[in-house]
N, C-alpha and C positions, 0 to 999 in steps of 0.2 A: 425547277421553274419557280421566281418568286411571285408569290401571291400578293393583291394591296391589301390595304389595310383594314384590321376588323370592322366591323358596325359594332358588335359589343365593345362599351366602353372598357371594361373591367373596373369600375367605378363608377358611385352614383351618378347620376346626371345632373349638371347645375346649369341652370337655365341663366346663365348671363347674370351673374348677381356678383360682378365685378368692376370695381372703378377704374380701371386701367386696364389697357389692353398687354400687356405685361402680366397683371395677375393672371386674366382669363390664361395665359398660353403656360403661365407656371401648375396650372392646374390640369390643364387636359396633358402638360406632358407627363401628368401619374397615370395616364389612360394607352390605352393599347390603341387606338383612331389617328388619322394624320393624313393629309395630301396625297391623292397617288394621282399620274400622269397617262395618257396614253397614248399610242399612235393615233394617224390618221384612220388604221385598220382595226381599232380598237386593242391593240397589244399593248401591257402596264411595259413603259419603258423607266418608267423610276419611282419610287417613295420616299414621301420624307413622315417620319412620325412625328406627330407635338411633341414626345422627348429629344428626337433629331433637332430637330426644328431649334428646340431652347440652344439646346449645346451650340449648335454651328451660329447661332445669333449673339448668342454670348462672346463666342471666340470671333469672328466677325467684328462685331461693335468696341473689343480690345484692340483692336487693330485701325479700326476707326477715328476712336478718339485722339491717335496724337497725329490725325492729319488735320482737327476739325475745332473747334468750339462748340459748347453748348448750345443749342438752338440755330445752327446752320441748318438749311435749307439741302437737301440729296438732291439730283433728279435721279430717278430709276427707272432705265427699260423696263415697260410692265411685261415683261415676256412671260407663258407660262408656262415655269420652271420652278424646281426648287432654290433655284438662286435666287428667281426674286422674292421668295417668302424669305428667306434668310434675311437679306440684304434688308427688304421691309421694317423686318422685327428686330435686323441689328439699331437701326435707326434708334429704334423704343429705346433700348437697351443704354445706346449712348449719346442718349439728349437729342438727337437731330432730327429735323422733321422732313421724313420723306415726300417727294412730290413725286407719284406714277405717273410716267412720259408714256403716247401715245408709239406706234412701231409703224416705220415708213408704208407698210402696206394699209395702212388704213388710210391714208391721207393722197390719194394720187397722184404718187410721182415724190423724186427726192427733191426738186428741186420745191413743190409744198412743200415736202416734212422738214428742210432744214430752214423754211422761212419761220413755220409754224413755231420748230425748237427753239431760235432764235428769240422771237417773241418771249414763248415761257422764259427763259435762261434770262431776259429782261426784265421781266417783271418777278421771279420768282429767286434772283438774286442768289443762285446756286453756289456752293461751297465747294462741287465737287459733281459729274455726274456718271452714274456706275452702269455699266452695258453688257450683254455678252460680245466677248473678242471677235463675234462676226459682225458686229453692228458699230465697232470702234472707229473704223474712218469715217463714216456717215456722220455719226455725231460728232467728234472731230472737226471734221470740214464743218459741220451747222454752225458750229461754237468757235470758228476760226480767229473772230474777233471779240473774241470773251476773253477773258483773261478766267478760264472755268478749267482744273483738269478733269479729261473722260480718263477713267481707269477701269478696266475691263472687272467681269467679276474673279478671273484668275488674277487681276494684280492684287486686286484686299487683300486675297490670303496670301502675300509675299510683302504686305506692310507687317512692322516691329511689332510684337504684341506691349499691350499697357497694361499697367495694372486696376487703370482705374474701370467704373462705368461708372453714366450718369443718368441711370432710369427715370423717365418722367412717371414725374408724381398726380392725383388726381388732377392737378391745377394744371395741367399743361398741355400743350397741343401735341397734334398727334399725326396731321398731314397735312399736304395742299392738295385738293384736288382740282384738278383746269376744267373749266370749262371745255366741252367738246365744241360747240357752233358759233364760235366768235368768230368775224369775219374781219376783227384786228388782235390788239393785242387781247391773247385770253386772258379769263377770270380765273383766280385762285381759290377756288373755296377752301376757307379752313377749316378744317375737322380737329375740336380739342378731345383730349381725353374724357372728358366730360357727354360732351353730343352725340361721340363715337360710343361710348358703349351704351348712352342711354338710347340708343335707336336699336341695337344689337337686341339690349332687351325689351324695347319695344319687336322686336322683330321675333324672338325668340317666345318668347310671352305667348299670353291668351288673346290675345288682341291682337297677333300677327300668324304666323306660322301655326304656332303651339306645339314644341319640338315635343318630340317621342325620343323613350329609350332606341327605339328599335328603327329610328331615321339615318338617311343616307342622301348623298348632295352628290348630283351630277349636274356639269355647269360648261361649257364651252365658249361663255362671254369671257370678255378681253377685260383686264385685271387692270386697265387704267381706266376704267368707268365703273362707276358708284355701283351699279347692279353688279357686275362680277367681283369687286373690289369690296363691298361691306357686305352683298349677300351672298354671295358664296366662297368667302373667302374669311374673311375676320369675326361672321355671323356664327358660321358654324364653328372655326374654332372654339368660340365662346359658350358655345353648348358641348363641344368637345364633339363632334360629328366628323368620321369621314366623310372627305368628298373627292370626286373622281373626276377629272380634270381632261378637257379636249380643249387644244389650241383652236381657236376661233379660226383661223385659216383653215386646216384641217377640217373644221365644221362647214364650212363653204362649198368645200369638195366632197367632203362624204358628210352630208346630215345625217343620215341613218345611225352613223358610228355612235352619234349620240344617242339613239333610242334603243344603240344594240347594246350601250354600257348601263343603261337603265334596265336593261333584261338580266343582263349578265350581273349583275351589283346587287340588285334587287332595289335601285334606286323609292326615293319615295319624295325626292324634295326636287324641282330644276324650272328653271324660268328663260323665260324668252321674249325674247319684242314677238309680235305677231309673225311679221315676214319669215322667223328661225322654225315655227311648226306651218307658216304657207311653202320654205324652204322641202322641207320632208315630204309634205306631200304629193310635190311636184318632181324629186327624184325617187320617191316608193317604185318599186320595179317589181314587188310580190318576189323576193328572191329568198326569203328567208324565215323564219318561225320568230315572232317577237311576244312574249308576255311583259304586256306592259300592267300588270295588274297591280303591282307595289305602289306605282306613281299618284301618291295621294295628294299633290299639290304642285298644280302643273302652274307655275305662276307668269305670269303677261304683265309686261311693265316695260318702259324705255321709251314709247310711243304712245300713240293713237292707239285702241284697241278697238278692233277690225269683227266682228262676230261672224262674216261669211267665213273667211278664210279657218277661224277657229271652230267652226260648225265642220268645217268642210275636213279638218284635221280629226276630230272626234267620229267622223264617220267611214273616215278613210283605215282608222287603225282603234274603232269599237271594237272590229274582230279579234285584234291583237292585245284584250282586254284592258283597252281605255275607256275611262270612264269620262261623261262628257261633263259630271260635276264634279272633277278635279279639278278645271280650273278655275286658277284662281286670279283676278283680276288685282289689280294695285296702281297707286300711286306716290309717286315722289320725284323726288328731284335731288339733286347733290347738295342743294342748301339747307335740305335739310337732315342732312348726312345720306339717308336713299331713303328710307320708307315712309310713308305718310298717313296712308291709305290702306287697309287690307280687306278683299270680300270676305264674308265670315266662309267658314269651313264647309264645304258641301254646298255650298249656294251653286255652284259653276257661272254659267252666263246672264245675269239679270240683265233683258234688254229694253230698252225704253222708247217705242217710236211712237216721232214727234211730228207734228205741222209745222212745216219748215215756215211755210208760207207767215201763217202766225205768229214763229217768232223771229221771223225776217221783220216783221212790221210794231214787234211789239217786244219782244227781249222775252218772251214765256213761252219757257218747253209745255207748250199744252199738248196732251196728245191725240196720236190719232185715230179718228172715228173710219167707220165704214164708208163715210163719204169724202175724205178725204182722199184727192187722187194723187194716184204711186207717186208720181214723178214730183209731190210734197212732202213726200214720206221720207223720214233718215232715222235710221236706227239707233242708238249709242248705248253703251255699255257700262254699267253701275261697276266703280271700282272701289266701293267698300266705305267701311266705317273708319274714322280718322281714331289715330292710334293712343291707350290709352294712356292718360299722362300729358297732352297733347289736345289743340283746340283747333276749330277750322272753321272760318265763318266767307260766308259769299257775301262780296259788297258792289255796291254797285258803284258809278265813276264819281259818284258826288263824296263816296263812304257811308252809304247807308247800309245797313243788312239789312238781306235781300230774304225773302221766308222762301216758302216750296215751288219750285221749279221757274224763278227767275231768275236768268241767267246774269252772272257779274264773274269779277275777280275773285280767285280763291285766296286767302291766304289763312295763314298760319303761325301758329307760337309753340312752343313749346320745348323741354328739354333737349330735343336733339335739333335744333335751328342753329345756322352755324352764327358765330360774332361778328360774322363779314368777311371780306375777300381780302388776300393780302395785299398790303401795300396801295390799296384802290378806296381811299376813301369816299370818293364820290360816286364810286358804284357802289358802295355799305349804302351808306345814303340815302341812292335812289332805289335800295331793292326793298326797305323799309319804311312802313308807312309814318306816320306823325306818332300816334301810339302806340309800336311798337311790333306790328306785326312784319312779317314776312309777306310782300306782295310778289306771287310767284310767278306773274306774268301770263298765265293763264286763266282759262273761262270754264265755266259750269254752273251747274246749276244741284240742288237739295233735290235728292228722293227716296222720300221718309229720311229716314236716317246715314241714308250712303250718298257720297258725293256722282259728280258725273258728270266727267272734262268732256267738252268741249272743240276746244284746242286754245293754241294760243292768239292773245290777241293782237300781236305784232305782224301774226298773218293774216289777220281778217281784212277779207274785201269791200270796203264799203262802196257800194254803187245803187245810185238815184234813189236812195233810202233804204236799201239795204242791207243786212249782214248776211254775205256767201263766204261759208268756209270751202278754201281753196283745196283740202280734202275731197268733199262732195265733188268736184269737178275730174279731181283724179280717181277716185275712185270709181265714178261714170265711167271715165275712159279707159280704166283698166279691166274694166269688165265686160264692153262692147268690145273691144283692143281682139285681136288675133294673139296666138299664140308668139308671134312674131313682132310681139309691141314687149316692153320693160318698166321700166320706173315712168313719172308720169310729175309734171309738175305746175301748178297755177300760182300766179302771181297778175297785179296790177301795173300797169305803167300810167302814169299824167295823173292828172290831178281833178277834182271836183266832178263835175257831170259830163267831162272831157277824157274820162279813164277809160281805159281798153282793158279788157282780163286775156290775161293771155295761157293757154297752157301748149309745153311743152311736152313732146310724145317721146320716147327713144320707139326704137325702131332695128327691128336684127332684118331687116332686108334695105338694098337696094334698087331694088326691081322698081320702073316708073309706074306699072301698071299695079301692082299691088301696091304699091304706096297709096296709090288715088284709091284703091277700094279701101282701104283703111281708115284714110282722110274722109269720106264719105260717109262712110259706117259708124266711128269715134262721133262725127257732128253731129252727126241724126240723134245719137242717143244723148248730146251735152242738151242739147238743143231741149230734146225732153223732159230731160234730167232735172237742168239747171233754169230755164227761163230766162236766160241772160247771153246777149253775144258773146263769145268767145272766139278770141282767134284761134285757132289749132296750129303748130309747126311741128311737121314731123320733123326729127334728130336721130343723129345718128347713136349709136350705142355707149355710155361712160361719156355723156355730156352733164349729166347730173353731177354738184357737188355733194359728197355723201359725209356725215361728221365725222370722229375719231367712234363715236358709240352705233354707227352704222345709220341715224336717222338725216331726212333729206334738210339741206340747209335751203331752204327758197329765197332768203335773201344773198346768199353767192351765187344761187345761179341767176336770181334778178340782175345781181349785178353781171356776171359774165355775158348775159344776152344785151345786157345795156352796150357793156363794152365790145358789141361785136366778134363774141368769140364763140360764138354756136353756131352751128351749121344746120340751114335749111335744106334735106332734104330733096324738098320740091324745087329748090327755087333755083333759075336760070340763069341768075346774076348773085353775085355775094349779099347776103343778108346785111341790111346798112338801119341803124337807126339812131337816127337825131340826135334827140333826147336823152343824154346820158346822167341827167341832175335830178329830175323831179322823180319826187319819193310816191310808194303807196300810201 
């Protein structure tokens, strides 16, 4: 029976103090650690060690270079396999800068994924895009009018070998990564050798993780987004760490396999959007003996961070010896390779509630007293101290900075900020301010020392003076909701003191008479909740547009409800509206 891969290195530990990501993987393959894979049942169906790893990348990327030129653009199926870590780090090896492509099941439906591929394969000016042989027609037919060849990952190894390679040096790039929620053409983020490992070791560092000899990485996020792609994938290389691998599909159908490879591994490192531990606790069946006691950094990042649903995970699986100040909150975004943000070590959930009321009318999280009533109450969640090396200042719309708990735009500088998006000058442009920062398009606010998002400001509702995060309104409903309700979505239609909020409900029933007690019960509590009309439409189930990284996109399903392509529930006649122009 084979075994995966050690936790001990057999070699000291070097915490990321590598200028290429090329060096880091020449060093961990002196180390006994490496990739392992598993079933959806939690069975190791494969490994690759850092010493595998080099060799097959090496001989890979020979085979590469006489189809390609220096600095060609890949696409790669992020599948997770050891072909795409190969395929990744053949890239390194011979000049080309890999972009990891999203997999038709995260985009619903082929007839998205291939508009979506399309797109990238447009703007990302591909050289070549490499697949496993069951995904070769798909992509294929996307790229039909490309002039791009897909070669499966069996054709590489039937390309001529070369003798050359053209390893990137400190000065050079090192991937594209897309945008997940463009609702056109997506963004490129560039990742240089530079950004990329200088985040690794921010991540690696004192100021992020703080890796240990005696660390292990369990991770079931999907390998074309920044959180599974730099944090559990090229992070830990870089400290030379095993980590143990569950396909994000598989993670959908059996959650638990993940908390059953953290028992079995003795895991101690793994992260999640919120929904991936509200996921677990909602299929827990008490079927089985879990010691989760190793998991000393249970990290939340990707999203909104949620503290019922993470309260509700810490108490569901205390007994299974988790501890509820593992986790660990964060923030980042792909432009700035991923990490931004990390809660210090042992903090678990610092929560901060606020009078909503208050800073509806005045932009300050002031918080709240004993007399303040529930239904002004909102919670939110400190996601740490901005990483060291690295600077983060809240400004307000004028560019003023903003001191303790006035809410503005976050942004950012530092070593791992990317140069801008490929090929898109005018979105470098406008993602940066006059002097030089990164404006991330998001809201927060200072406390003491740790930031604390908000959300974004693209989704804010402003109405009759105003600011309702469209959040607060689903999250109302997801709570009043039956078992028999799912994803939840708010958004604005019209303009000025003429705007309507509207939230969409899914819905796993058809029944008329539960619909209406639903309908009912959802309003009563918006109603309380929010202080603001809301329409309610109940929906039917997967009317939500979800990204490539799992988080809800509310302006596609803005737009799909504009364009008359959601389905009322309630209603007796096809849902019709007007208005398909005027923005939030």
């Amino acid at each position: 029976m084979s075994l995966p891969t050690s936790t001990d290195r057999g070699q000291p530990l070097v915490r990321g103090q590598f200028n290429t990501l090329i060096a880091g993987l020449e060093y961990a393959a002196t180390c006994d650690t490496g990739f392992n894979y598993y079933t959806s049942r939690g069975e190791l169906k494969s490994k690759l060690t850092y010493k595998e790893l080099k060799e097959k990348s090496i001989l890979a990327a020979r085979r590469l270079v006489g189809i390609t030129e220096a600095g060609d653009r890949i696409g790669i199926a992020a599948v997770t396999s050891p072909e795409f870590a190969i395929m990744f780090f053949a890239c390194q090896y011979a000049g080309l800068v890999p972009a990891p492509l999203p997999l038709p099941v995260t985009l619903g439906g082929r007839g998205s994924y291939e508009r979506q591929l399309q797109r990238m394969a447009d703007t990302g000016d591909f050289a070549a895009l490499l697949t496993p042989a069951s995904m070769e027609n798909i992509m294929s037919s996307a790229l039909n009018d490309h002039d791009v060849p897909v070669l499966s990952f069996e054709d590489v190894d039937t390309l001529p070998l070369q003798d050359e390679l053209r390893p990137h040096d400190a000065d050079g790039l090192c991937y594209i990564q897309y945008s997940s929620g463009s609702s056109s053409s997506p963004k490129g983020v560039i990742g240089t050798q530079s950004t990329v490992t200088a985040n690794c070791f921010g991540i690696i560092g004192d100021g992020g993780l703080n890796i240990r000899e005696s660390d292990r990485c369990v991770s079931w996020l999907p390998l074309y987004h920044d959180m599974g792609l730099i944090g559990c994938m090229l992070a830990p290389l870089m400290s030379q760490i095993s980590v143990d691998f569950l396909d994000p599909s598989d993670f959908t159908r059996r959650p638990i396999t993940w908390l059953q490879l953290i028992h079995d591994n003795r895991g101690t490192l793994s992260y999640s959007p919120t929904f991936g531990f509200e996921l677990c606790v909602r299929r827990w069946r008490k079927d089985r003996t879990l010691d989760l006691s190793s998991w000393r950094a249970a990290g939340i990042g990707g999203d909104m961070v949620q503290p019922e649903p993470l309260k509700a995970f810490a108490e569901t699986f205390g007994p299974s010896g988790f501890k509820e100040q593992a986790f660990t909150p964060s923030y980042g975004l792909a432009e700035t390779t991923l990490a931004a943000t990390f809660a210090p070590a042992g903090q678990g959930l610092l929560c901060d509630t606020i009078d909503m009321e208050r800073y509806e009318r005045t932009g300050e999280a002031v918080p709240a007293s004993e007399i303040t009533p529930d239904e002004n109450k909102r919670t939110f969640v400190a996601c740490g101290k901005v990483l060291p090396g690295h600077d983060l200042e809240v400004r307000s719309f004028e560019g003023e900075i903003m001191g303790q708990r006035h809410v503005g735009r976050i942004c950012l500088r530092g070593p791992s900020v990317t140069p801008g998006y490929f090929h898109n000058a005018l979105a470098t442009q406008a993602a940066f301010t006059d002097d030089g920062w990164l404006d991330t398009g998001d809201l927060g606010y200072w406390l003491d020392d740790q930031i604390v998002v908000t959300g974004r400001f693209k989704d804010l509702i402003l109405w009759h003076g105003r600011n309702i995060w469209p959040q607060d309104i689903e999250w109302a409903a997801q709570a009043a909701a039956t078992s028999r309700c799912g994803r939840a979505c708010s958004f604005a239609i019209g303009s000025g003191d003429e705007k309507d909020i509207i939230l969409l409900l899914e819905c796993r029933t058809r029944d008329a008479k539960l619909l209406e007690e639903i309908h009912a019960v959802v309003s009563s509590a918006i109603r309380l909740e929010i202080g603001a009309p809301v329409k309610l439409i109940l929906v039917p189930r997967s009317s939500m547009i979800i990204t490539s990284s799992g988080k809800l996109s509310r302006a596609r399903v803005r737009e799909k409800f504009l364009a008359d392509a959601i389905i009322d529930l309630q209603a007796t006649t096809p849902m019709k509206v007007v208005d398909s122009t005027t923005s939030a």
